[in-house]
C-alpha distance (Angstrom), angle and dihedral (degrees) to the residues before:
residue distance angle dihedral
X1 . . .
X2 4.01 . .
X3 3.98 111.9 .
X4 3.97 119.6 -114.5
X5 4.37 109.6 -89.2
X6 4.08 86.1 -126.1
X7 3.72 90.0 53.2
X8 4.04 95.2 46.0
X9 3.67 81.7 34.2
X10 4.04 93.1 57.3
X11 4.28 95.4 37.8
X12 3.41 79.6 55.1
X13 3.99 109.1 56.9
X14 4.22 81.6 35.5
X15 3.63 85.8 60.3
X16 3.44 95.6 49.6
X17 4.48 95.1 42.9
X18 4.05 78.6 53.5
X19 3.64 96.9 57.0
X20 3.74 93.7 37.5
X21 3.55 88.2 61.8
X22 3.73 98.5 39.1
X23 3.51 81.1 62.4
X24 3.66 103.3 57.0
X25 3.66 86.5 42.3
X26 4.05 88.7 58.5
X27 3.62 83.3 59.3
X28 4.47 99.8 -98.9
X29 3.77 101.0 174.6
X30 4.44 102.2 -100.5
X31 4.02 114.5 -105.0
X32 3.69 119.4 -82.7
X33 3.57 130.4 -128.1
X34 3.66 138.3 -162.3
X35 3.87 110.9 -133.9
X36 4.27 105.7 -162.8
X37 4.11 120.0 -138.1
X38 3.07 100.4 -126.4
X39 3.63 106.4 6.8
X40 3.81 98.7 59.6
X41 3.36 102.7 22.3
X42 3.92 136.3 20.1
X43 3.91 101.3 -123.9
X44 3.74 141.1 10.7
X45 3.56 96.2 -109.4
X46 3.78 87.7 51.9
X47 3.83 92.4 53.3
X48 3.81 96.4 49.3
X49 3.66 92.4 46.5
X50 4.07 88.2 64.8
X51 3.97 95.0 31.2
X52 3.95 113.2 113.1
X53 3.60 125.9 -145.8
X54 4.08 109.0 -67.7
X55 3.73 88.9 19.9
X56 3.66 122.5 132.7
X57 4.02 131.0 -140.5
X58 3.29 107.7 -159.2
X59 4.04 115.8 -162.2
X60 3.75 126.5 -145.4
X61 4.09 118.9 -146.0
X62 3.84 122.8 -73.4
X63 3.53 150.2 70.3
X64 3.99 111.2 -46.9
X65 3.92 113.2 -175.5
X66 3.59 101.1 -171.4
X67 3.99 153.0 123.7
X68 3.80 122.8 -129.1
X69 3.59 131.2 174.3
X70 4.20 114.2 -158.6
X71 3.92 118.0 -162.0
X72 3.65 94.2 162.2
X73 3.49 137.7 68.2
X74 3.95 108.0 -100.3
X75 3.31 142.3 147.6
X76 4.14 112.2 -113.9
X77 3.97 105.8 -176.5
X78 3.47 133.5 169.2
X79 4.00 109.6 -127.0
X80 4.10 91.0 -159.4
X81 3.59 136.9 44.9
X82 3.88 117.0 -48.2
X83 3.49 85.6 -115.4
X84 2.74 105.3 50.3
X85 4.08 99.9 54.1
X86 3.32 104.5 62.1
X87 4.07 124.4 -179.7
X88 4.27 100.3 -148.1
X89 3.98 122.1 -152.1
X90 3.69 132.3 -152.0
X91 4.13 139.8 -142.4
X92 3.47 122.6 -47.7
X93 3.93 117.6 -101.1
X94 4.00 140.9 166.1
X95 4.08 101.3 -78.0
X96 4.02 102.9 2.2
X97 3.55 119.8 159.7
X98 3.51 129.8 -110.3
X99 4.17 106.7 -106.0
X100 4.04 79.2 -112.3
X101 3.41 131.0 18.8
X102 3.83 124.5 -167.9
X103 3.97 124.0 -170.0
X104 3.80 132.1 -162.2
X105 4.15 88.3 -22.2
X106 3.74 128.1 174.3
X107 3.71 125.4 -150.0
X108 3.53 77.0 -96.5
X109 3.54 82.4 83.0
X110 4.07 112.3 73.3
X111 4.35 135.2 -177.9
X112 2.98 115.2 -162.0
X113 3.92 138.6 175.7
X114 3.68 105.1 -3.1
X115 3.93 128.2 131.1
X116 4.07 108.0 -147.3
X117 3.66 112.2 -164.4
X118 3.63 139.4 156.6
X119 3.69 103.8 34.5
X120 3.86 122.1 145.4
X121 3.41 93.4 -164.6
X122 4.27 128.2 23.8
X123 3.71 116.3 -24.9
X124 3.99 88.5 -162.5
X125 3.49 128.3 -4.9
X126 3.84 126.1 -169.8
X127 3.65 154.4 -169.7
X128 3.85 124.8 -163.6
X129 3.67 129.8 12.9
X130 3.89 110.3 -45.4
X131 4.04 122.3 159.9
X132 3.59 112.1 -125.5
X133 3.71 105.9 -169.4
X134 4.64 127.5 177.0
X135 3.47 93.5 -6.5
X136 3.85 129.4 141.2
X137 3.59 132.4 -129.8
X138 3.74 104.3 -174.7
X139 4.01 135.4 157.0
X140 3.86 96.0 -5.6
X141 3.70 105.2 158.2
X142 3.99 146.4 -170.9
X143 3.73 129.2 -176.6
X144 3.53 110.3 146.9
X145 3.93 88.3 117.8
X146 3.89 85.1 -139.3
X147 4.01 118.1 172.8
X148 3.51 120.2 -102.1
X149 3.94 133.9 42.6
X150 3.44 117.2 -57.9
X151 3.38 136.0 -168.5
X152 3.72 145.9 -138.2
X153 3.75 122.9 -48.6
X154 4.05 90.2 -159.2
X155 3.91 112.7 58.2
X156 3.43 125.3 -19.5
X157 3.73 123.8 171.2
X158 3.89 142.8 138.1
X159 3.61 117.7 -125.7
X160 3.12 138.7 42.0
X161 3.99 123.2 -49.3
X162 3.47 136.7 173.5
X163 3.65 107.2 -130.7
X164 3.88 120.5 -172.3
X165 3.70 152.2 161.7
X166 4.39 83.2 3.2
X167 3.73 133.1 144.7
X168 3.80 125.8 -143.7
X169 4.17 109.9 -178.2
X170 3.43 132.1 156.1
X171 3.73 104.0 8.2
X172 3.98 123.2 153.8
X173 3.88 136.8 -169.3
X174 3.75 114.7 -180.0
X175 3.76 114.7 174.7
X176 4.20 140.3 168.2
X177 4.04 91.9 -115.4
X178 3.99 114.4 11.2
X179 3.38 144.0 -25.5
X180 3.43 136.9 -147.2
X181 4.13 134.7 -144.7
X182 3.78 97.7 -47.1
X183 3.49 94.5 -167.1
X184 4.17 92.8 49.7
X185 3.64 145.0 -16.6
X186 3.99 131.0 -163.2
X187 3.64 133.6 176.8
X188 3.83 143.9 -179.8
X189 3.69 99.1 3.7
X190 3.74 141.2 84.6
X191 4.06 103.3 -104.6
X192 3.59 126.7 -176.2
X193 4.01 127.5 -151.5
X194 3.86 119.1 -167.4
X195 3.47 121.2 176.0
X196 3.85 108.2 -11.3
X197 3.51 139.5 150.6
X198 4.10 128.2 -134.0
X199 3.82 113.4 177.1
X200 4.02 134.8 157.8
X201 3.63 93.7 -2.4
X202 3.81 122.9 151.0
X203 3.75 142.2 -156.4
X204 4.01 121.5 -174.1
X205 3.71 122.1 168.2
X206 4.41 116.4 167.2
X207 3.78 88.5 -120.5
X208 3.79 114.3 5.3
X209 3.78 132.8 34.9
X210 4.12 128.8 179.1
X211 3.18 120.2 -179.9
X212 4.07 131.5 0.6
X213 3.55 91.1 -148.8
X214 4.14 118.0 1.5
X215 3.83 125.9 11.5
X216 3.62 112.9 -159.3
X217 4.11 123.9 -161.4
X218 3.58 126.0 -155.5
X219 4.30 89.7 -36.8
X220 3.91 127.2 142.6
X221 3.90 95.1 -135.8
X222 3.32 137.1 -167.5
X223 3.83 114.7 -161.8
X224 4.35 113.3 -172.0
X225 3.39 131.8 -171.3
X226 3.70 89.4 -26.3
X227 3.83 124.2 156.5
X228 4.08 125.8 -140.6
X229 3.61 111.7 -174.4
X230 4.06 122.8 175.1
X231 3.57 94.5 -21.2
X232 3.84 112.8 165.5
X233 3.78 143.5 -153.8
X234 3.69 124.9 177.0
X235 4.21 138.3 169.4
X236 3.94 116.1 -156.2
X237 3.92 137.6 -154.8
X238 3.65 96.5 -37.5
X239 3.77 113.0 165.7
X240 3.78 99.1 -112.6
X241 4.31 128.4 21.7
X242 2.96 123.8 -34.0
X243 4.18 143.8 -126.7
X244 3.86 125.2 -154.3
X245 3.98 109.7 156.9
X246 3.39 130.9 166.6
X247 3.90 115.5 28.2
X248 4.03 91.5 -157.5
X249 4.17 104.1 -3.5
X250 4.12 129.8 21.6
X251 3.68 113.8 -178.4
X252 3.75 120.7 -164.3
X253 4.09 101.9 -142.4
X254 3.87 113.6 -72.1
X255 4.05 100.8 105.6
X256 4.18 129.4 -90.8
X257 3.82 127.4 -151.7
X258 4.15 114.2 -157.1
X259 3.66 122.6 -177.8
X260 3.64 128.0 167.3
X261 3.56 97.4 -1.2
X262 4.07 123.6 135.3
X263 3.61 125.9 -136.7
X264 3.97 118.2 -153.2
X265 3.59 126.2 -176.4
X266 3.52 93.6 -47.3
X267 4.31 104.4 158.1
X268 3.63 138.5 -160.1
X269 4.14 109.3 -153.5
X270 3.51 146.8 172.5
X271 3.61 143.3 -143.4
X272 3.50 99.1 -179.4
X273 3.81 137.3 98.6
X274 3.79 90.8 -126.5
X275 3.63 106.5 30.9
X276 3.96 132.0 149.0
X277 3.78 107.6 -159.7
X278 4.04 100.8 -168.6
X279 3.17 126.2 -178.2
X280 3.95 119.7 10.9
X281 3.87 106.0 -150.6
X282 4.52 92.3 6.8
X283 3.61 141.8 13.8
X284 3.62 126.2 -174.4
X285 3.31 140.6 167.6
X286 3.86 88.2 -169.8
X287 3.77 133.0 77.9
X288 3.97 111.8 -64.5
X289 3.94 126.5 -160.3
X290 3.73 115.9 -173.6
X291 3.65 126.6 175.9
X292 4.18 138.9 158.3
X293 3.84 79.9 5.4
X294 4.10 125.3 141.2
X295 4.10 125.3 -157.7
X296 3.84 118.9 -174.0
X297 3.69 134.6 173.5
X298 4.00 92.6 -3.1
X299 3.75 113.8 154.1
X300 3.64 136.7 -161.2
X301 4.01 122.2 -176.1
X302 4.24 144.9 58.4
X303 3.87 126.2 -2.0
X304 3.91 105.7 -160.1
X305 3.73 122.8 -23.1
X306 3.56 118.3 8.5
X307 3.76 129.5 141.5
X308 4.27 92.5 177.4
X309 3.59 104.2 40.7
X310 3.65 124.0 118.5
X311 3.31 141.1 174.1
X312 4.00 133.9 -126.9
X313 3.62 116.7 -166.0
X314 3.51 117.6 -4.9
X315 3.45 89.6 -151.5
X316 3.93 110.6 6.5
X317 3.89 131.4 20.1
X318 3.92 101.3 175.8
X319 3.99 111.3 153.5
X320 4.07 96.6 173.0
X321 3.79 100.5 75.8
X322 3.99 138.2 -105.1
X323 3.38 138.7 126.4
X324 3.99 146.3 -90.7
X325 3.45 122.3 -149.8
X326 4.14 136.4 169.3
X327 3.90 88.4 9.4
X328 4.09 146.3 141.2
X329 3.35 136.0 -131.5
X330 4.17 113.6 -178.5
X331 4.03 121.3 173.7
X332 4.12 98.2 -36.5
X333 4.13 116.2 151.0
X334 3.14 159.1 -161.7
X335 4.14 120.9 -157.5
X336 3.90 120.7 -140.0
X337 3.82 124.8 173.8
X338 3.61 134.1 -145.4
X339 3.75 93.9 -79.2
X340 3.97 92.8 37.1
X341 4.12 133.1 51.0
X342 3.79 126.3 -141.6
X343 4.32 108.4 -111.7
X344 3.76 101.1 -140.8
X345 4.24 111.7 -22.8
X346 4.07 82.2 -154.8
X347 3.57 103.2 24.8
X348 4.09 148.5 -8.6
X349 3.76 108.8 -160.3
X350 3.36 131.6 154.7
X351 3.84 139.5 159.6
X352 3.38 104.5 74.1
X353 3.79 112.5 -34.8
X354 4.03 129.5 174.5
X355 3.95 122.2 -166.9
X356 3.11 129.0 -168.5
X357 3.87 138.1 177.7
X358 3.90 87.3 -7.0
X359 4.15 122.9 135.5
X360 3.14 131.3 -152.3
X361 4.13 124.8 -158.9
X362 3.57 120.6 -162.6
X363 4.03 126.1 -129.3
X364 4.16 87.4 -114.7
X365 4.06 85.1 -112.7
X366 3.82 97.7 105.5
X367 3.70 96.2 -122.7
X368 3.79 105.1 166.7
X369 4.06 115.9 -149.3
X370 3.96 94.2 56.8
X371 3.64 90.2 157.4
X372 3.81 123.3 31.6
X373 3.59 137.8 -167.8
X374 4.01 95.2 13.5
X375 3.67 86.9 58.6
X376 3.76 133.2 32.3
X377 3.91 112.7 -89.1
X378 3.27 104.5 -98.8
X379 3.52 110.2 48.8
X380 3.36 106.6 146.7
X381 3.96 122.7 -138.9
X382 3.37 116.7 -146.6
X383 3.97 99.6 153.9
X384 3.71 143.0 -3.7
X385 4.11 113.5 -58.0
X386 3.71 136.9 -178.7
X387 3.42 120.9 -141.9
X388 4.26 120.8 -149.8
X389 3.94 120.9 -159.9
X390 3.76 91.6 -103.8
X391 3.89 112.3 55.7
X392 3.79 149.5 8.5
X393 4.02 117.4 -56.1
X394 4.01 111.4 -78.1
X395 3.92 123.0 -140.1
X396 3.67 108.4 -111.1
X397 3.99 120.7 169.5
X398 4.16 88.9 -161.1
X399 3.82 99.2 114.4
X400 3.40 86.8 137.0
X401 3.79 96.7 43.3
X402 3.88 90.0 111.0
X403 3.98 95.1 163.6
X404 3.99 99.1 44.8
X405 3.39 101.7 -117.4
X406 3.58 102.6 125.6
X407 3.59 100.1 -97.2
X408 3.83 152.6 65.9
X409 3.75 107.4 -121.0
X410 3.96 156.0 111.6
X411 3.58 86.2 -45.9
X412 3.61 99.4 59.6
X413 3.75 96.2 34.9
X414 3.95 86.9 61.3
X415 3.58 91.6 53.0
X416 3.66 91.1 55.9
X417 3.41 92.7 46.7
X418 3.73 90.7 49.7
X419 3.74 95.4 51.1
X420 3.75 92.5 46.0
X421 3.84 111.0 150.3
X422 3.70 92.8 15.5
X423 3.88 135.9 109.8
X424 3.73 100.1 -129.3
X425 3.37 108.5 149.5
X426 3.32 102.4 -149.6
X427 3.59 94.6 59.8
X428 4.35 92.9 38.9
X429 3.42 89.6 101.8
X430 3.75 91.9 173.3
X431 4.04 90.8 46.4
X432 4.34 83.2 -125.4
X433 3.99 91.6 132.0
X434 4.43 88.2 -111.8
X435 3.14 132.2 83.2
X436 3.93 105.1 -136.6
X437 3.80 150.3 109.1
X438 3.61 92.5 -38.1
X439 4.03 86.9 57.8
X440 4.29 94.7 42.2
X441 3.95 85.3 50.1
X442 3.49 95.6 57.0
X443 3.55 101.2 35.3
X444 3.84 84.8 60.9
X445 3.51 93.2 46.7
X446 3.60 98.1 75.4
X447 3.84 95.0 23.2
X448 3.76 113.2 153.3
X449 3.80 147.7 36.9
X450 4.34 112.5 5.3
């Protein structure tokens, strides 16, 4: 006798409830869902608040002037243009919260897309491990000249992030006493930055300054292809010496890894009768690892009237070791007076450093000392060199020897000519981020024999 449909029917879907919630009860991760801002909900903060774990909240264009607090790993995405979705802070007070807040995340937990701009305070401030992925940190400012160190007004976390594809321009952090990164700050974790952009930021404290753009404490870092462009960091008229460190990065020990990054005019200055500018795009005091990376036109030393400034390390001061390999150094500085001397117009290193295939290009002014502390002060640089791990820096007039062969010729002028409008760095020969007519004109300037 053949059963009724509706009762097949019926052990059928009861079958299929049953194994739905065997399932979940064998631990099958819970369906997602996708709550809209402002569709489904009203605000942001409204929309995270009823977001599960795995969830997305997915944020339409505008202006959003809010504070949110994430403790669970979601997805917050812009649906529009970065742009055009922009998270908005408010004044400075005693206690204010940070535009976003995120707790004890995983990289479970992902931004992505937003533009944060116009906070006096922190535009997002984190704990844990989040990924923060095309977002904008632009115009974020503090001037309250309050006493004490303070410390970014961009990102600042502690943990260890994954930060990519993001933009930090703009940012300021003026303070009484010191001031640190205004654009970001991490500590005790192992971050990593890929593909990000730090330009016209600026750090100013009365006595101490870390840090033009990013201050970094005790963190094993990894920085790639990352660009710092006319970052700044600057101490005033503070009654006794002076510290400014770091034009675009200061790292308080741990140890930080940089390859193919660009450093731009990024300076380190001082004000102050005493000052020690160090370090013109970084200062550490930690472990540094640079390779396939270019500095140009990076400055370390006095801003205005100073008869006892000096500079150390126009472009690096790093005194706890490493290494730099495959890099450039074109026309960075470090000013000295008549009663002072520049430390290093290139670099200051010490601890323990090996170089290898590195140049170094002189500013034309005949300053001697253009690298200190791996060489004796006093080296004077007259052209480009390359150093090897195993001796003293050798004259070479190849700064146009773009394939390594030993010479300037046909060779390398077709490989400009075949990179033409691009950013290769091994072609850049003037470290401007395009190959062009700049590049061609040099390249022919010391075409021929080495």
């Amino acid at each position: 006798m053949r059963a009724p449909l509706a009762a097949i029917a019926s052990c059928s879907i009861g079958v299929l409830v049953s194994s739905a919630a065997l399932a979940n009860d064998q631990g099958q991760p819970p369906a997602t869902s996708v709550l809209e801002v402002p569709g489904d909900y009203a605000t942001i903060a409204e929309a995270v608040a009823a977001a599960n774990a795995g969830d997305t909240v997915l944020v339409g264009e505008g202006t959003w002037v809010e504070h949110m607090m994430i403790d669970k790993d979601i997805v917050l995405r812009a649906s529009g243009a970065r742009e055009a979705t922009l998270i908005a802070g408010g004044s400075y007070y005693e206690g204010a919260p940070a535009g976003l807040t995120l707790e004890g995340v995983t990289p479970g937990c992902v931004i992505e897309g937003f533009t944060f701009s116009g906070f006096e305070h922190w535009a997002v401030k984190f704990t844990g491990d989040p990924v923060i992925r095309n977002c904008a940190f632009q115009s974020n400012g503090h001037n309250a000249m309050d006493w004490g160190n303070l410390r970014a007004v961009g990102l600042q976390g502690e943990g260890s992030p994954l930060i990519t594809d993001c933009l930090f321009d703009r940012n300021s952090y003026l303070a009484h006493s010191g001031a640190n990164g205004s654009a970001l700050f991490l500590a005790n974790g192992s971050p990593r930055l890929e593909n990000c952009t730090f330009t016209n930021n600026y750090t100013a404290g009365n006595c101490e300054s870390w840090g033009g753009a990013a201050c970094f404490h005790q963190c094993t870092i990894e920085l790639v292809n990352c660009i710092f462009e006319y970052n700044a960091v600057e101490a005033g008229s503070c009654g006794g010496s002076a510290l400014e460190a770091g034009g675009a990065i200061f790292a308080d020990g741990g140890s930080m890894t940089l390859s193919g990054c660009r450093f731009t005019g990024n300076q380190a200055r001082s004000s102050n009768l005493y000052g020690v500018p160090k370090g013109g795009a970084i200062s550490t005091s930690g472990v540094l690892h640079v390779a396939a990376c270019v500095f140009s036109g990076n400055w370390a030393g006095s801003h205005g009237w100073c008869d006892t400034c000096f500079g150390s390390g126009g472009a690096i001061s790093a005194v706890g070791g490493g290494t730099i390999s495959d890099s450039r150094f074109l026309e960075n500085g470090a000013s000295y007076t008549q009663w002072t001397w520049p430390a290093g117009q290139a670099i200051n290193v010490d601890g323990g450093f090996a170089i290898s295939n590195t140049s170094f290009c002189p500013d034309g002014s005949g300053n001697d000392a253009a690298i200190a502390g791996y060489f004796d002060e006093g080296e004077d640089l007259v052209a480009c060199w390359t150093c090897s791990d195993s001796g003293p820096c050798a004259e070479t007039a190849c700064a146009g020897d773009v394939d390594g062969d030993g010479d300037s010729d046909v060779t390398d002028l077709l490989a400009v000519l075949s990179a033409w409008g691009s950013d290769d760095d091994q072609v850049d020969l003037d470290a401007d981020g395009t190959i062009d007519i700049q590049d061609l004109l040099m390249l022919l300037d010391w075409y021929g024999s080495c």
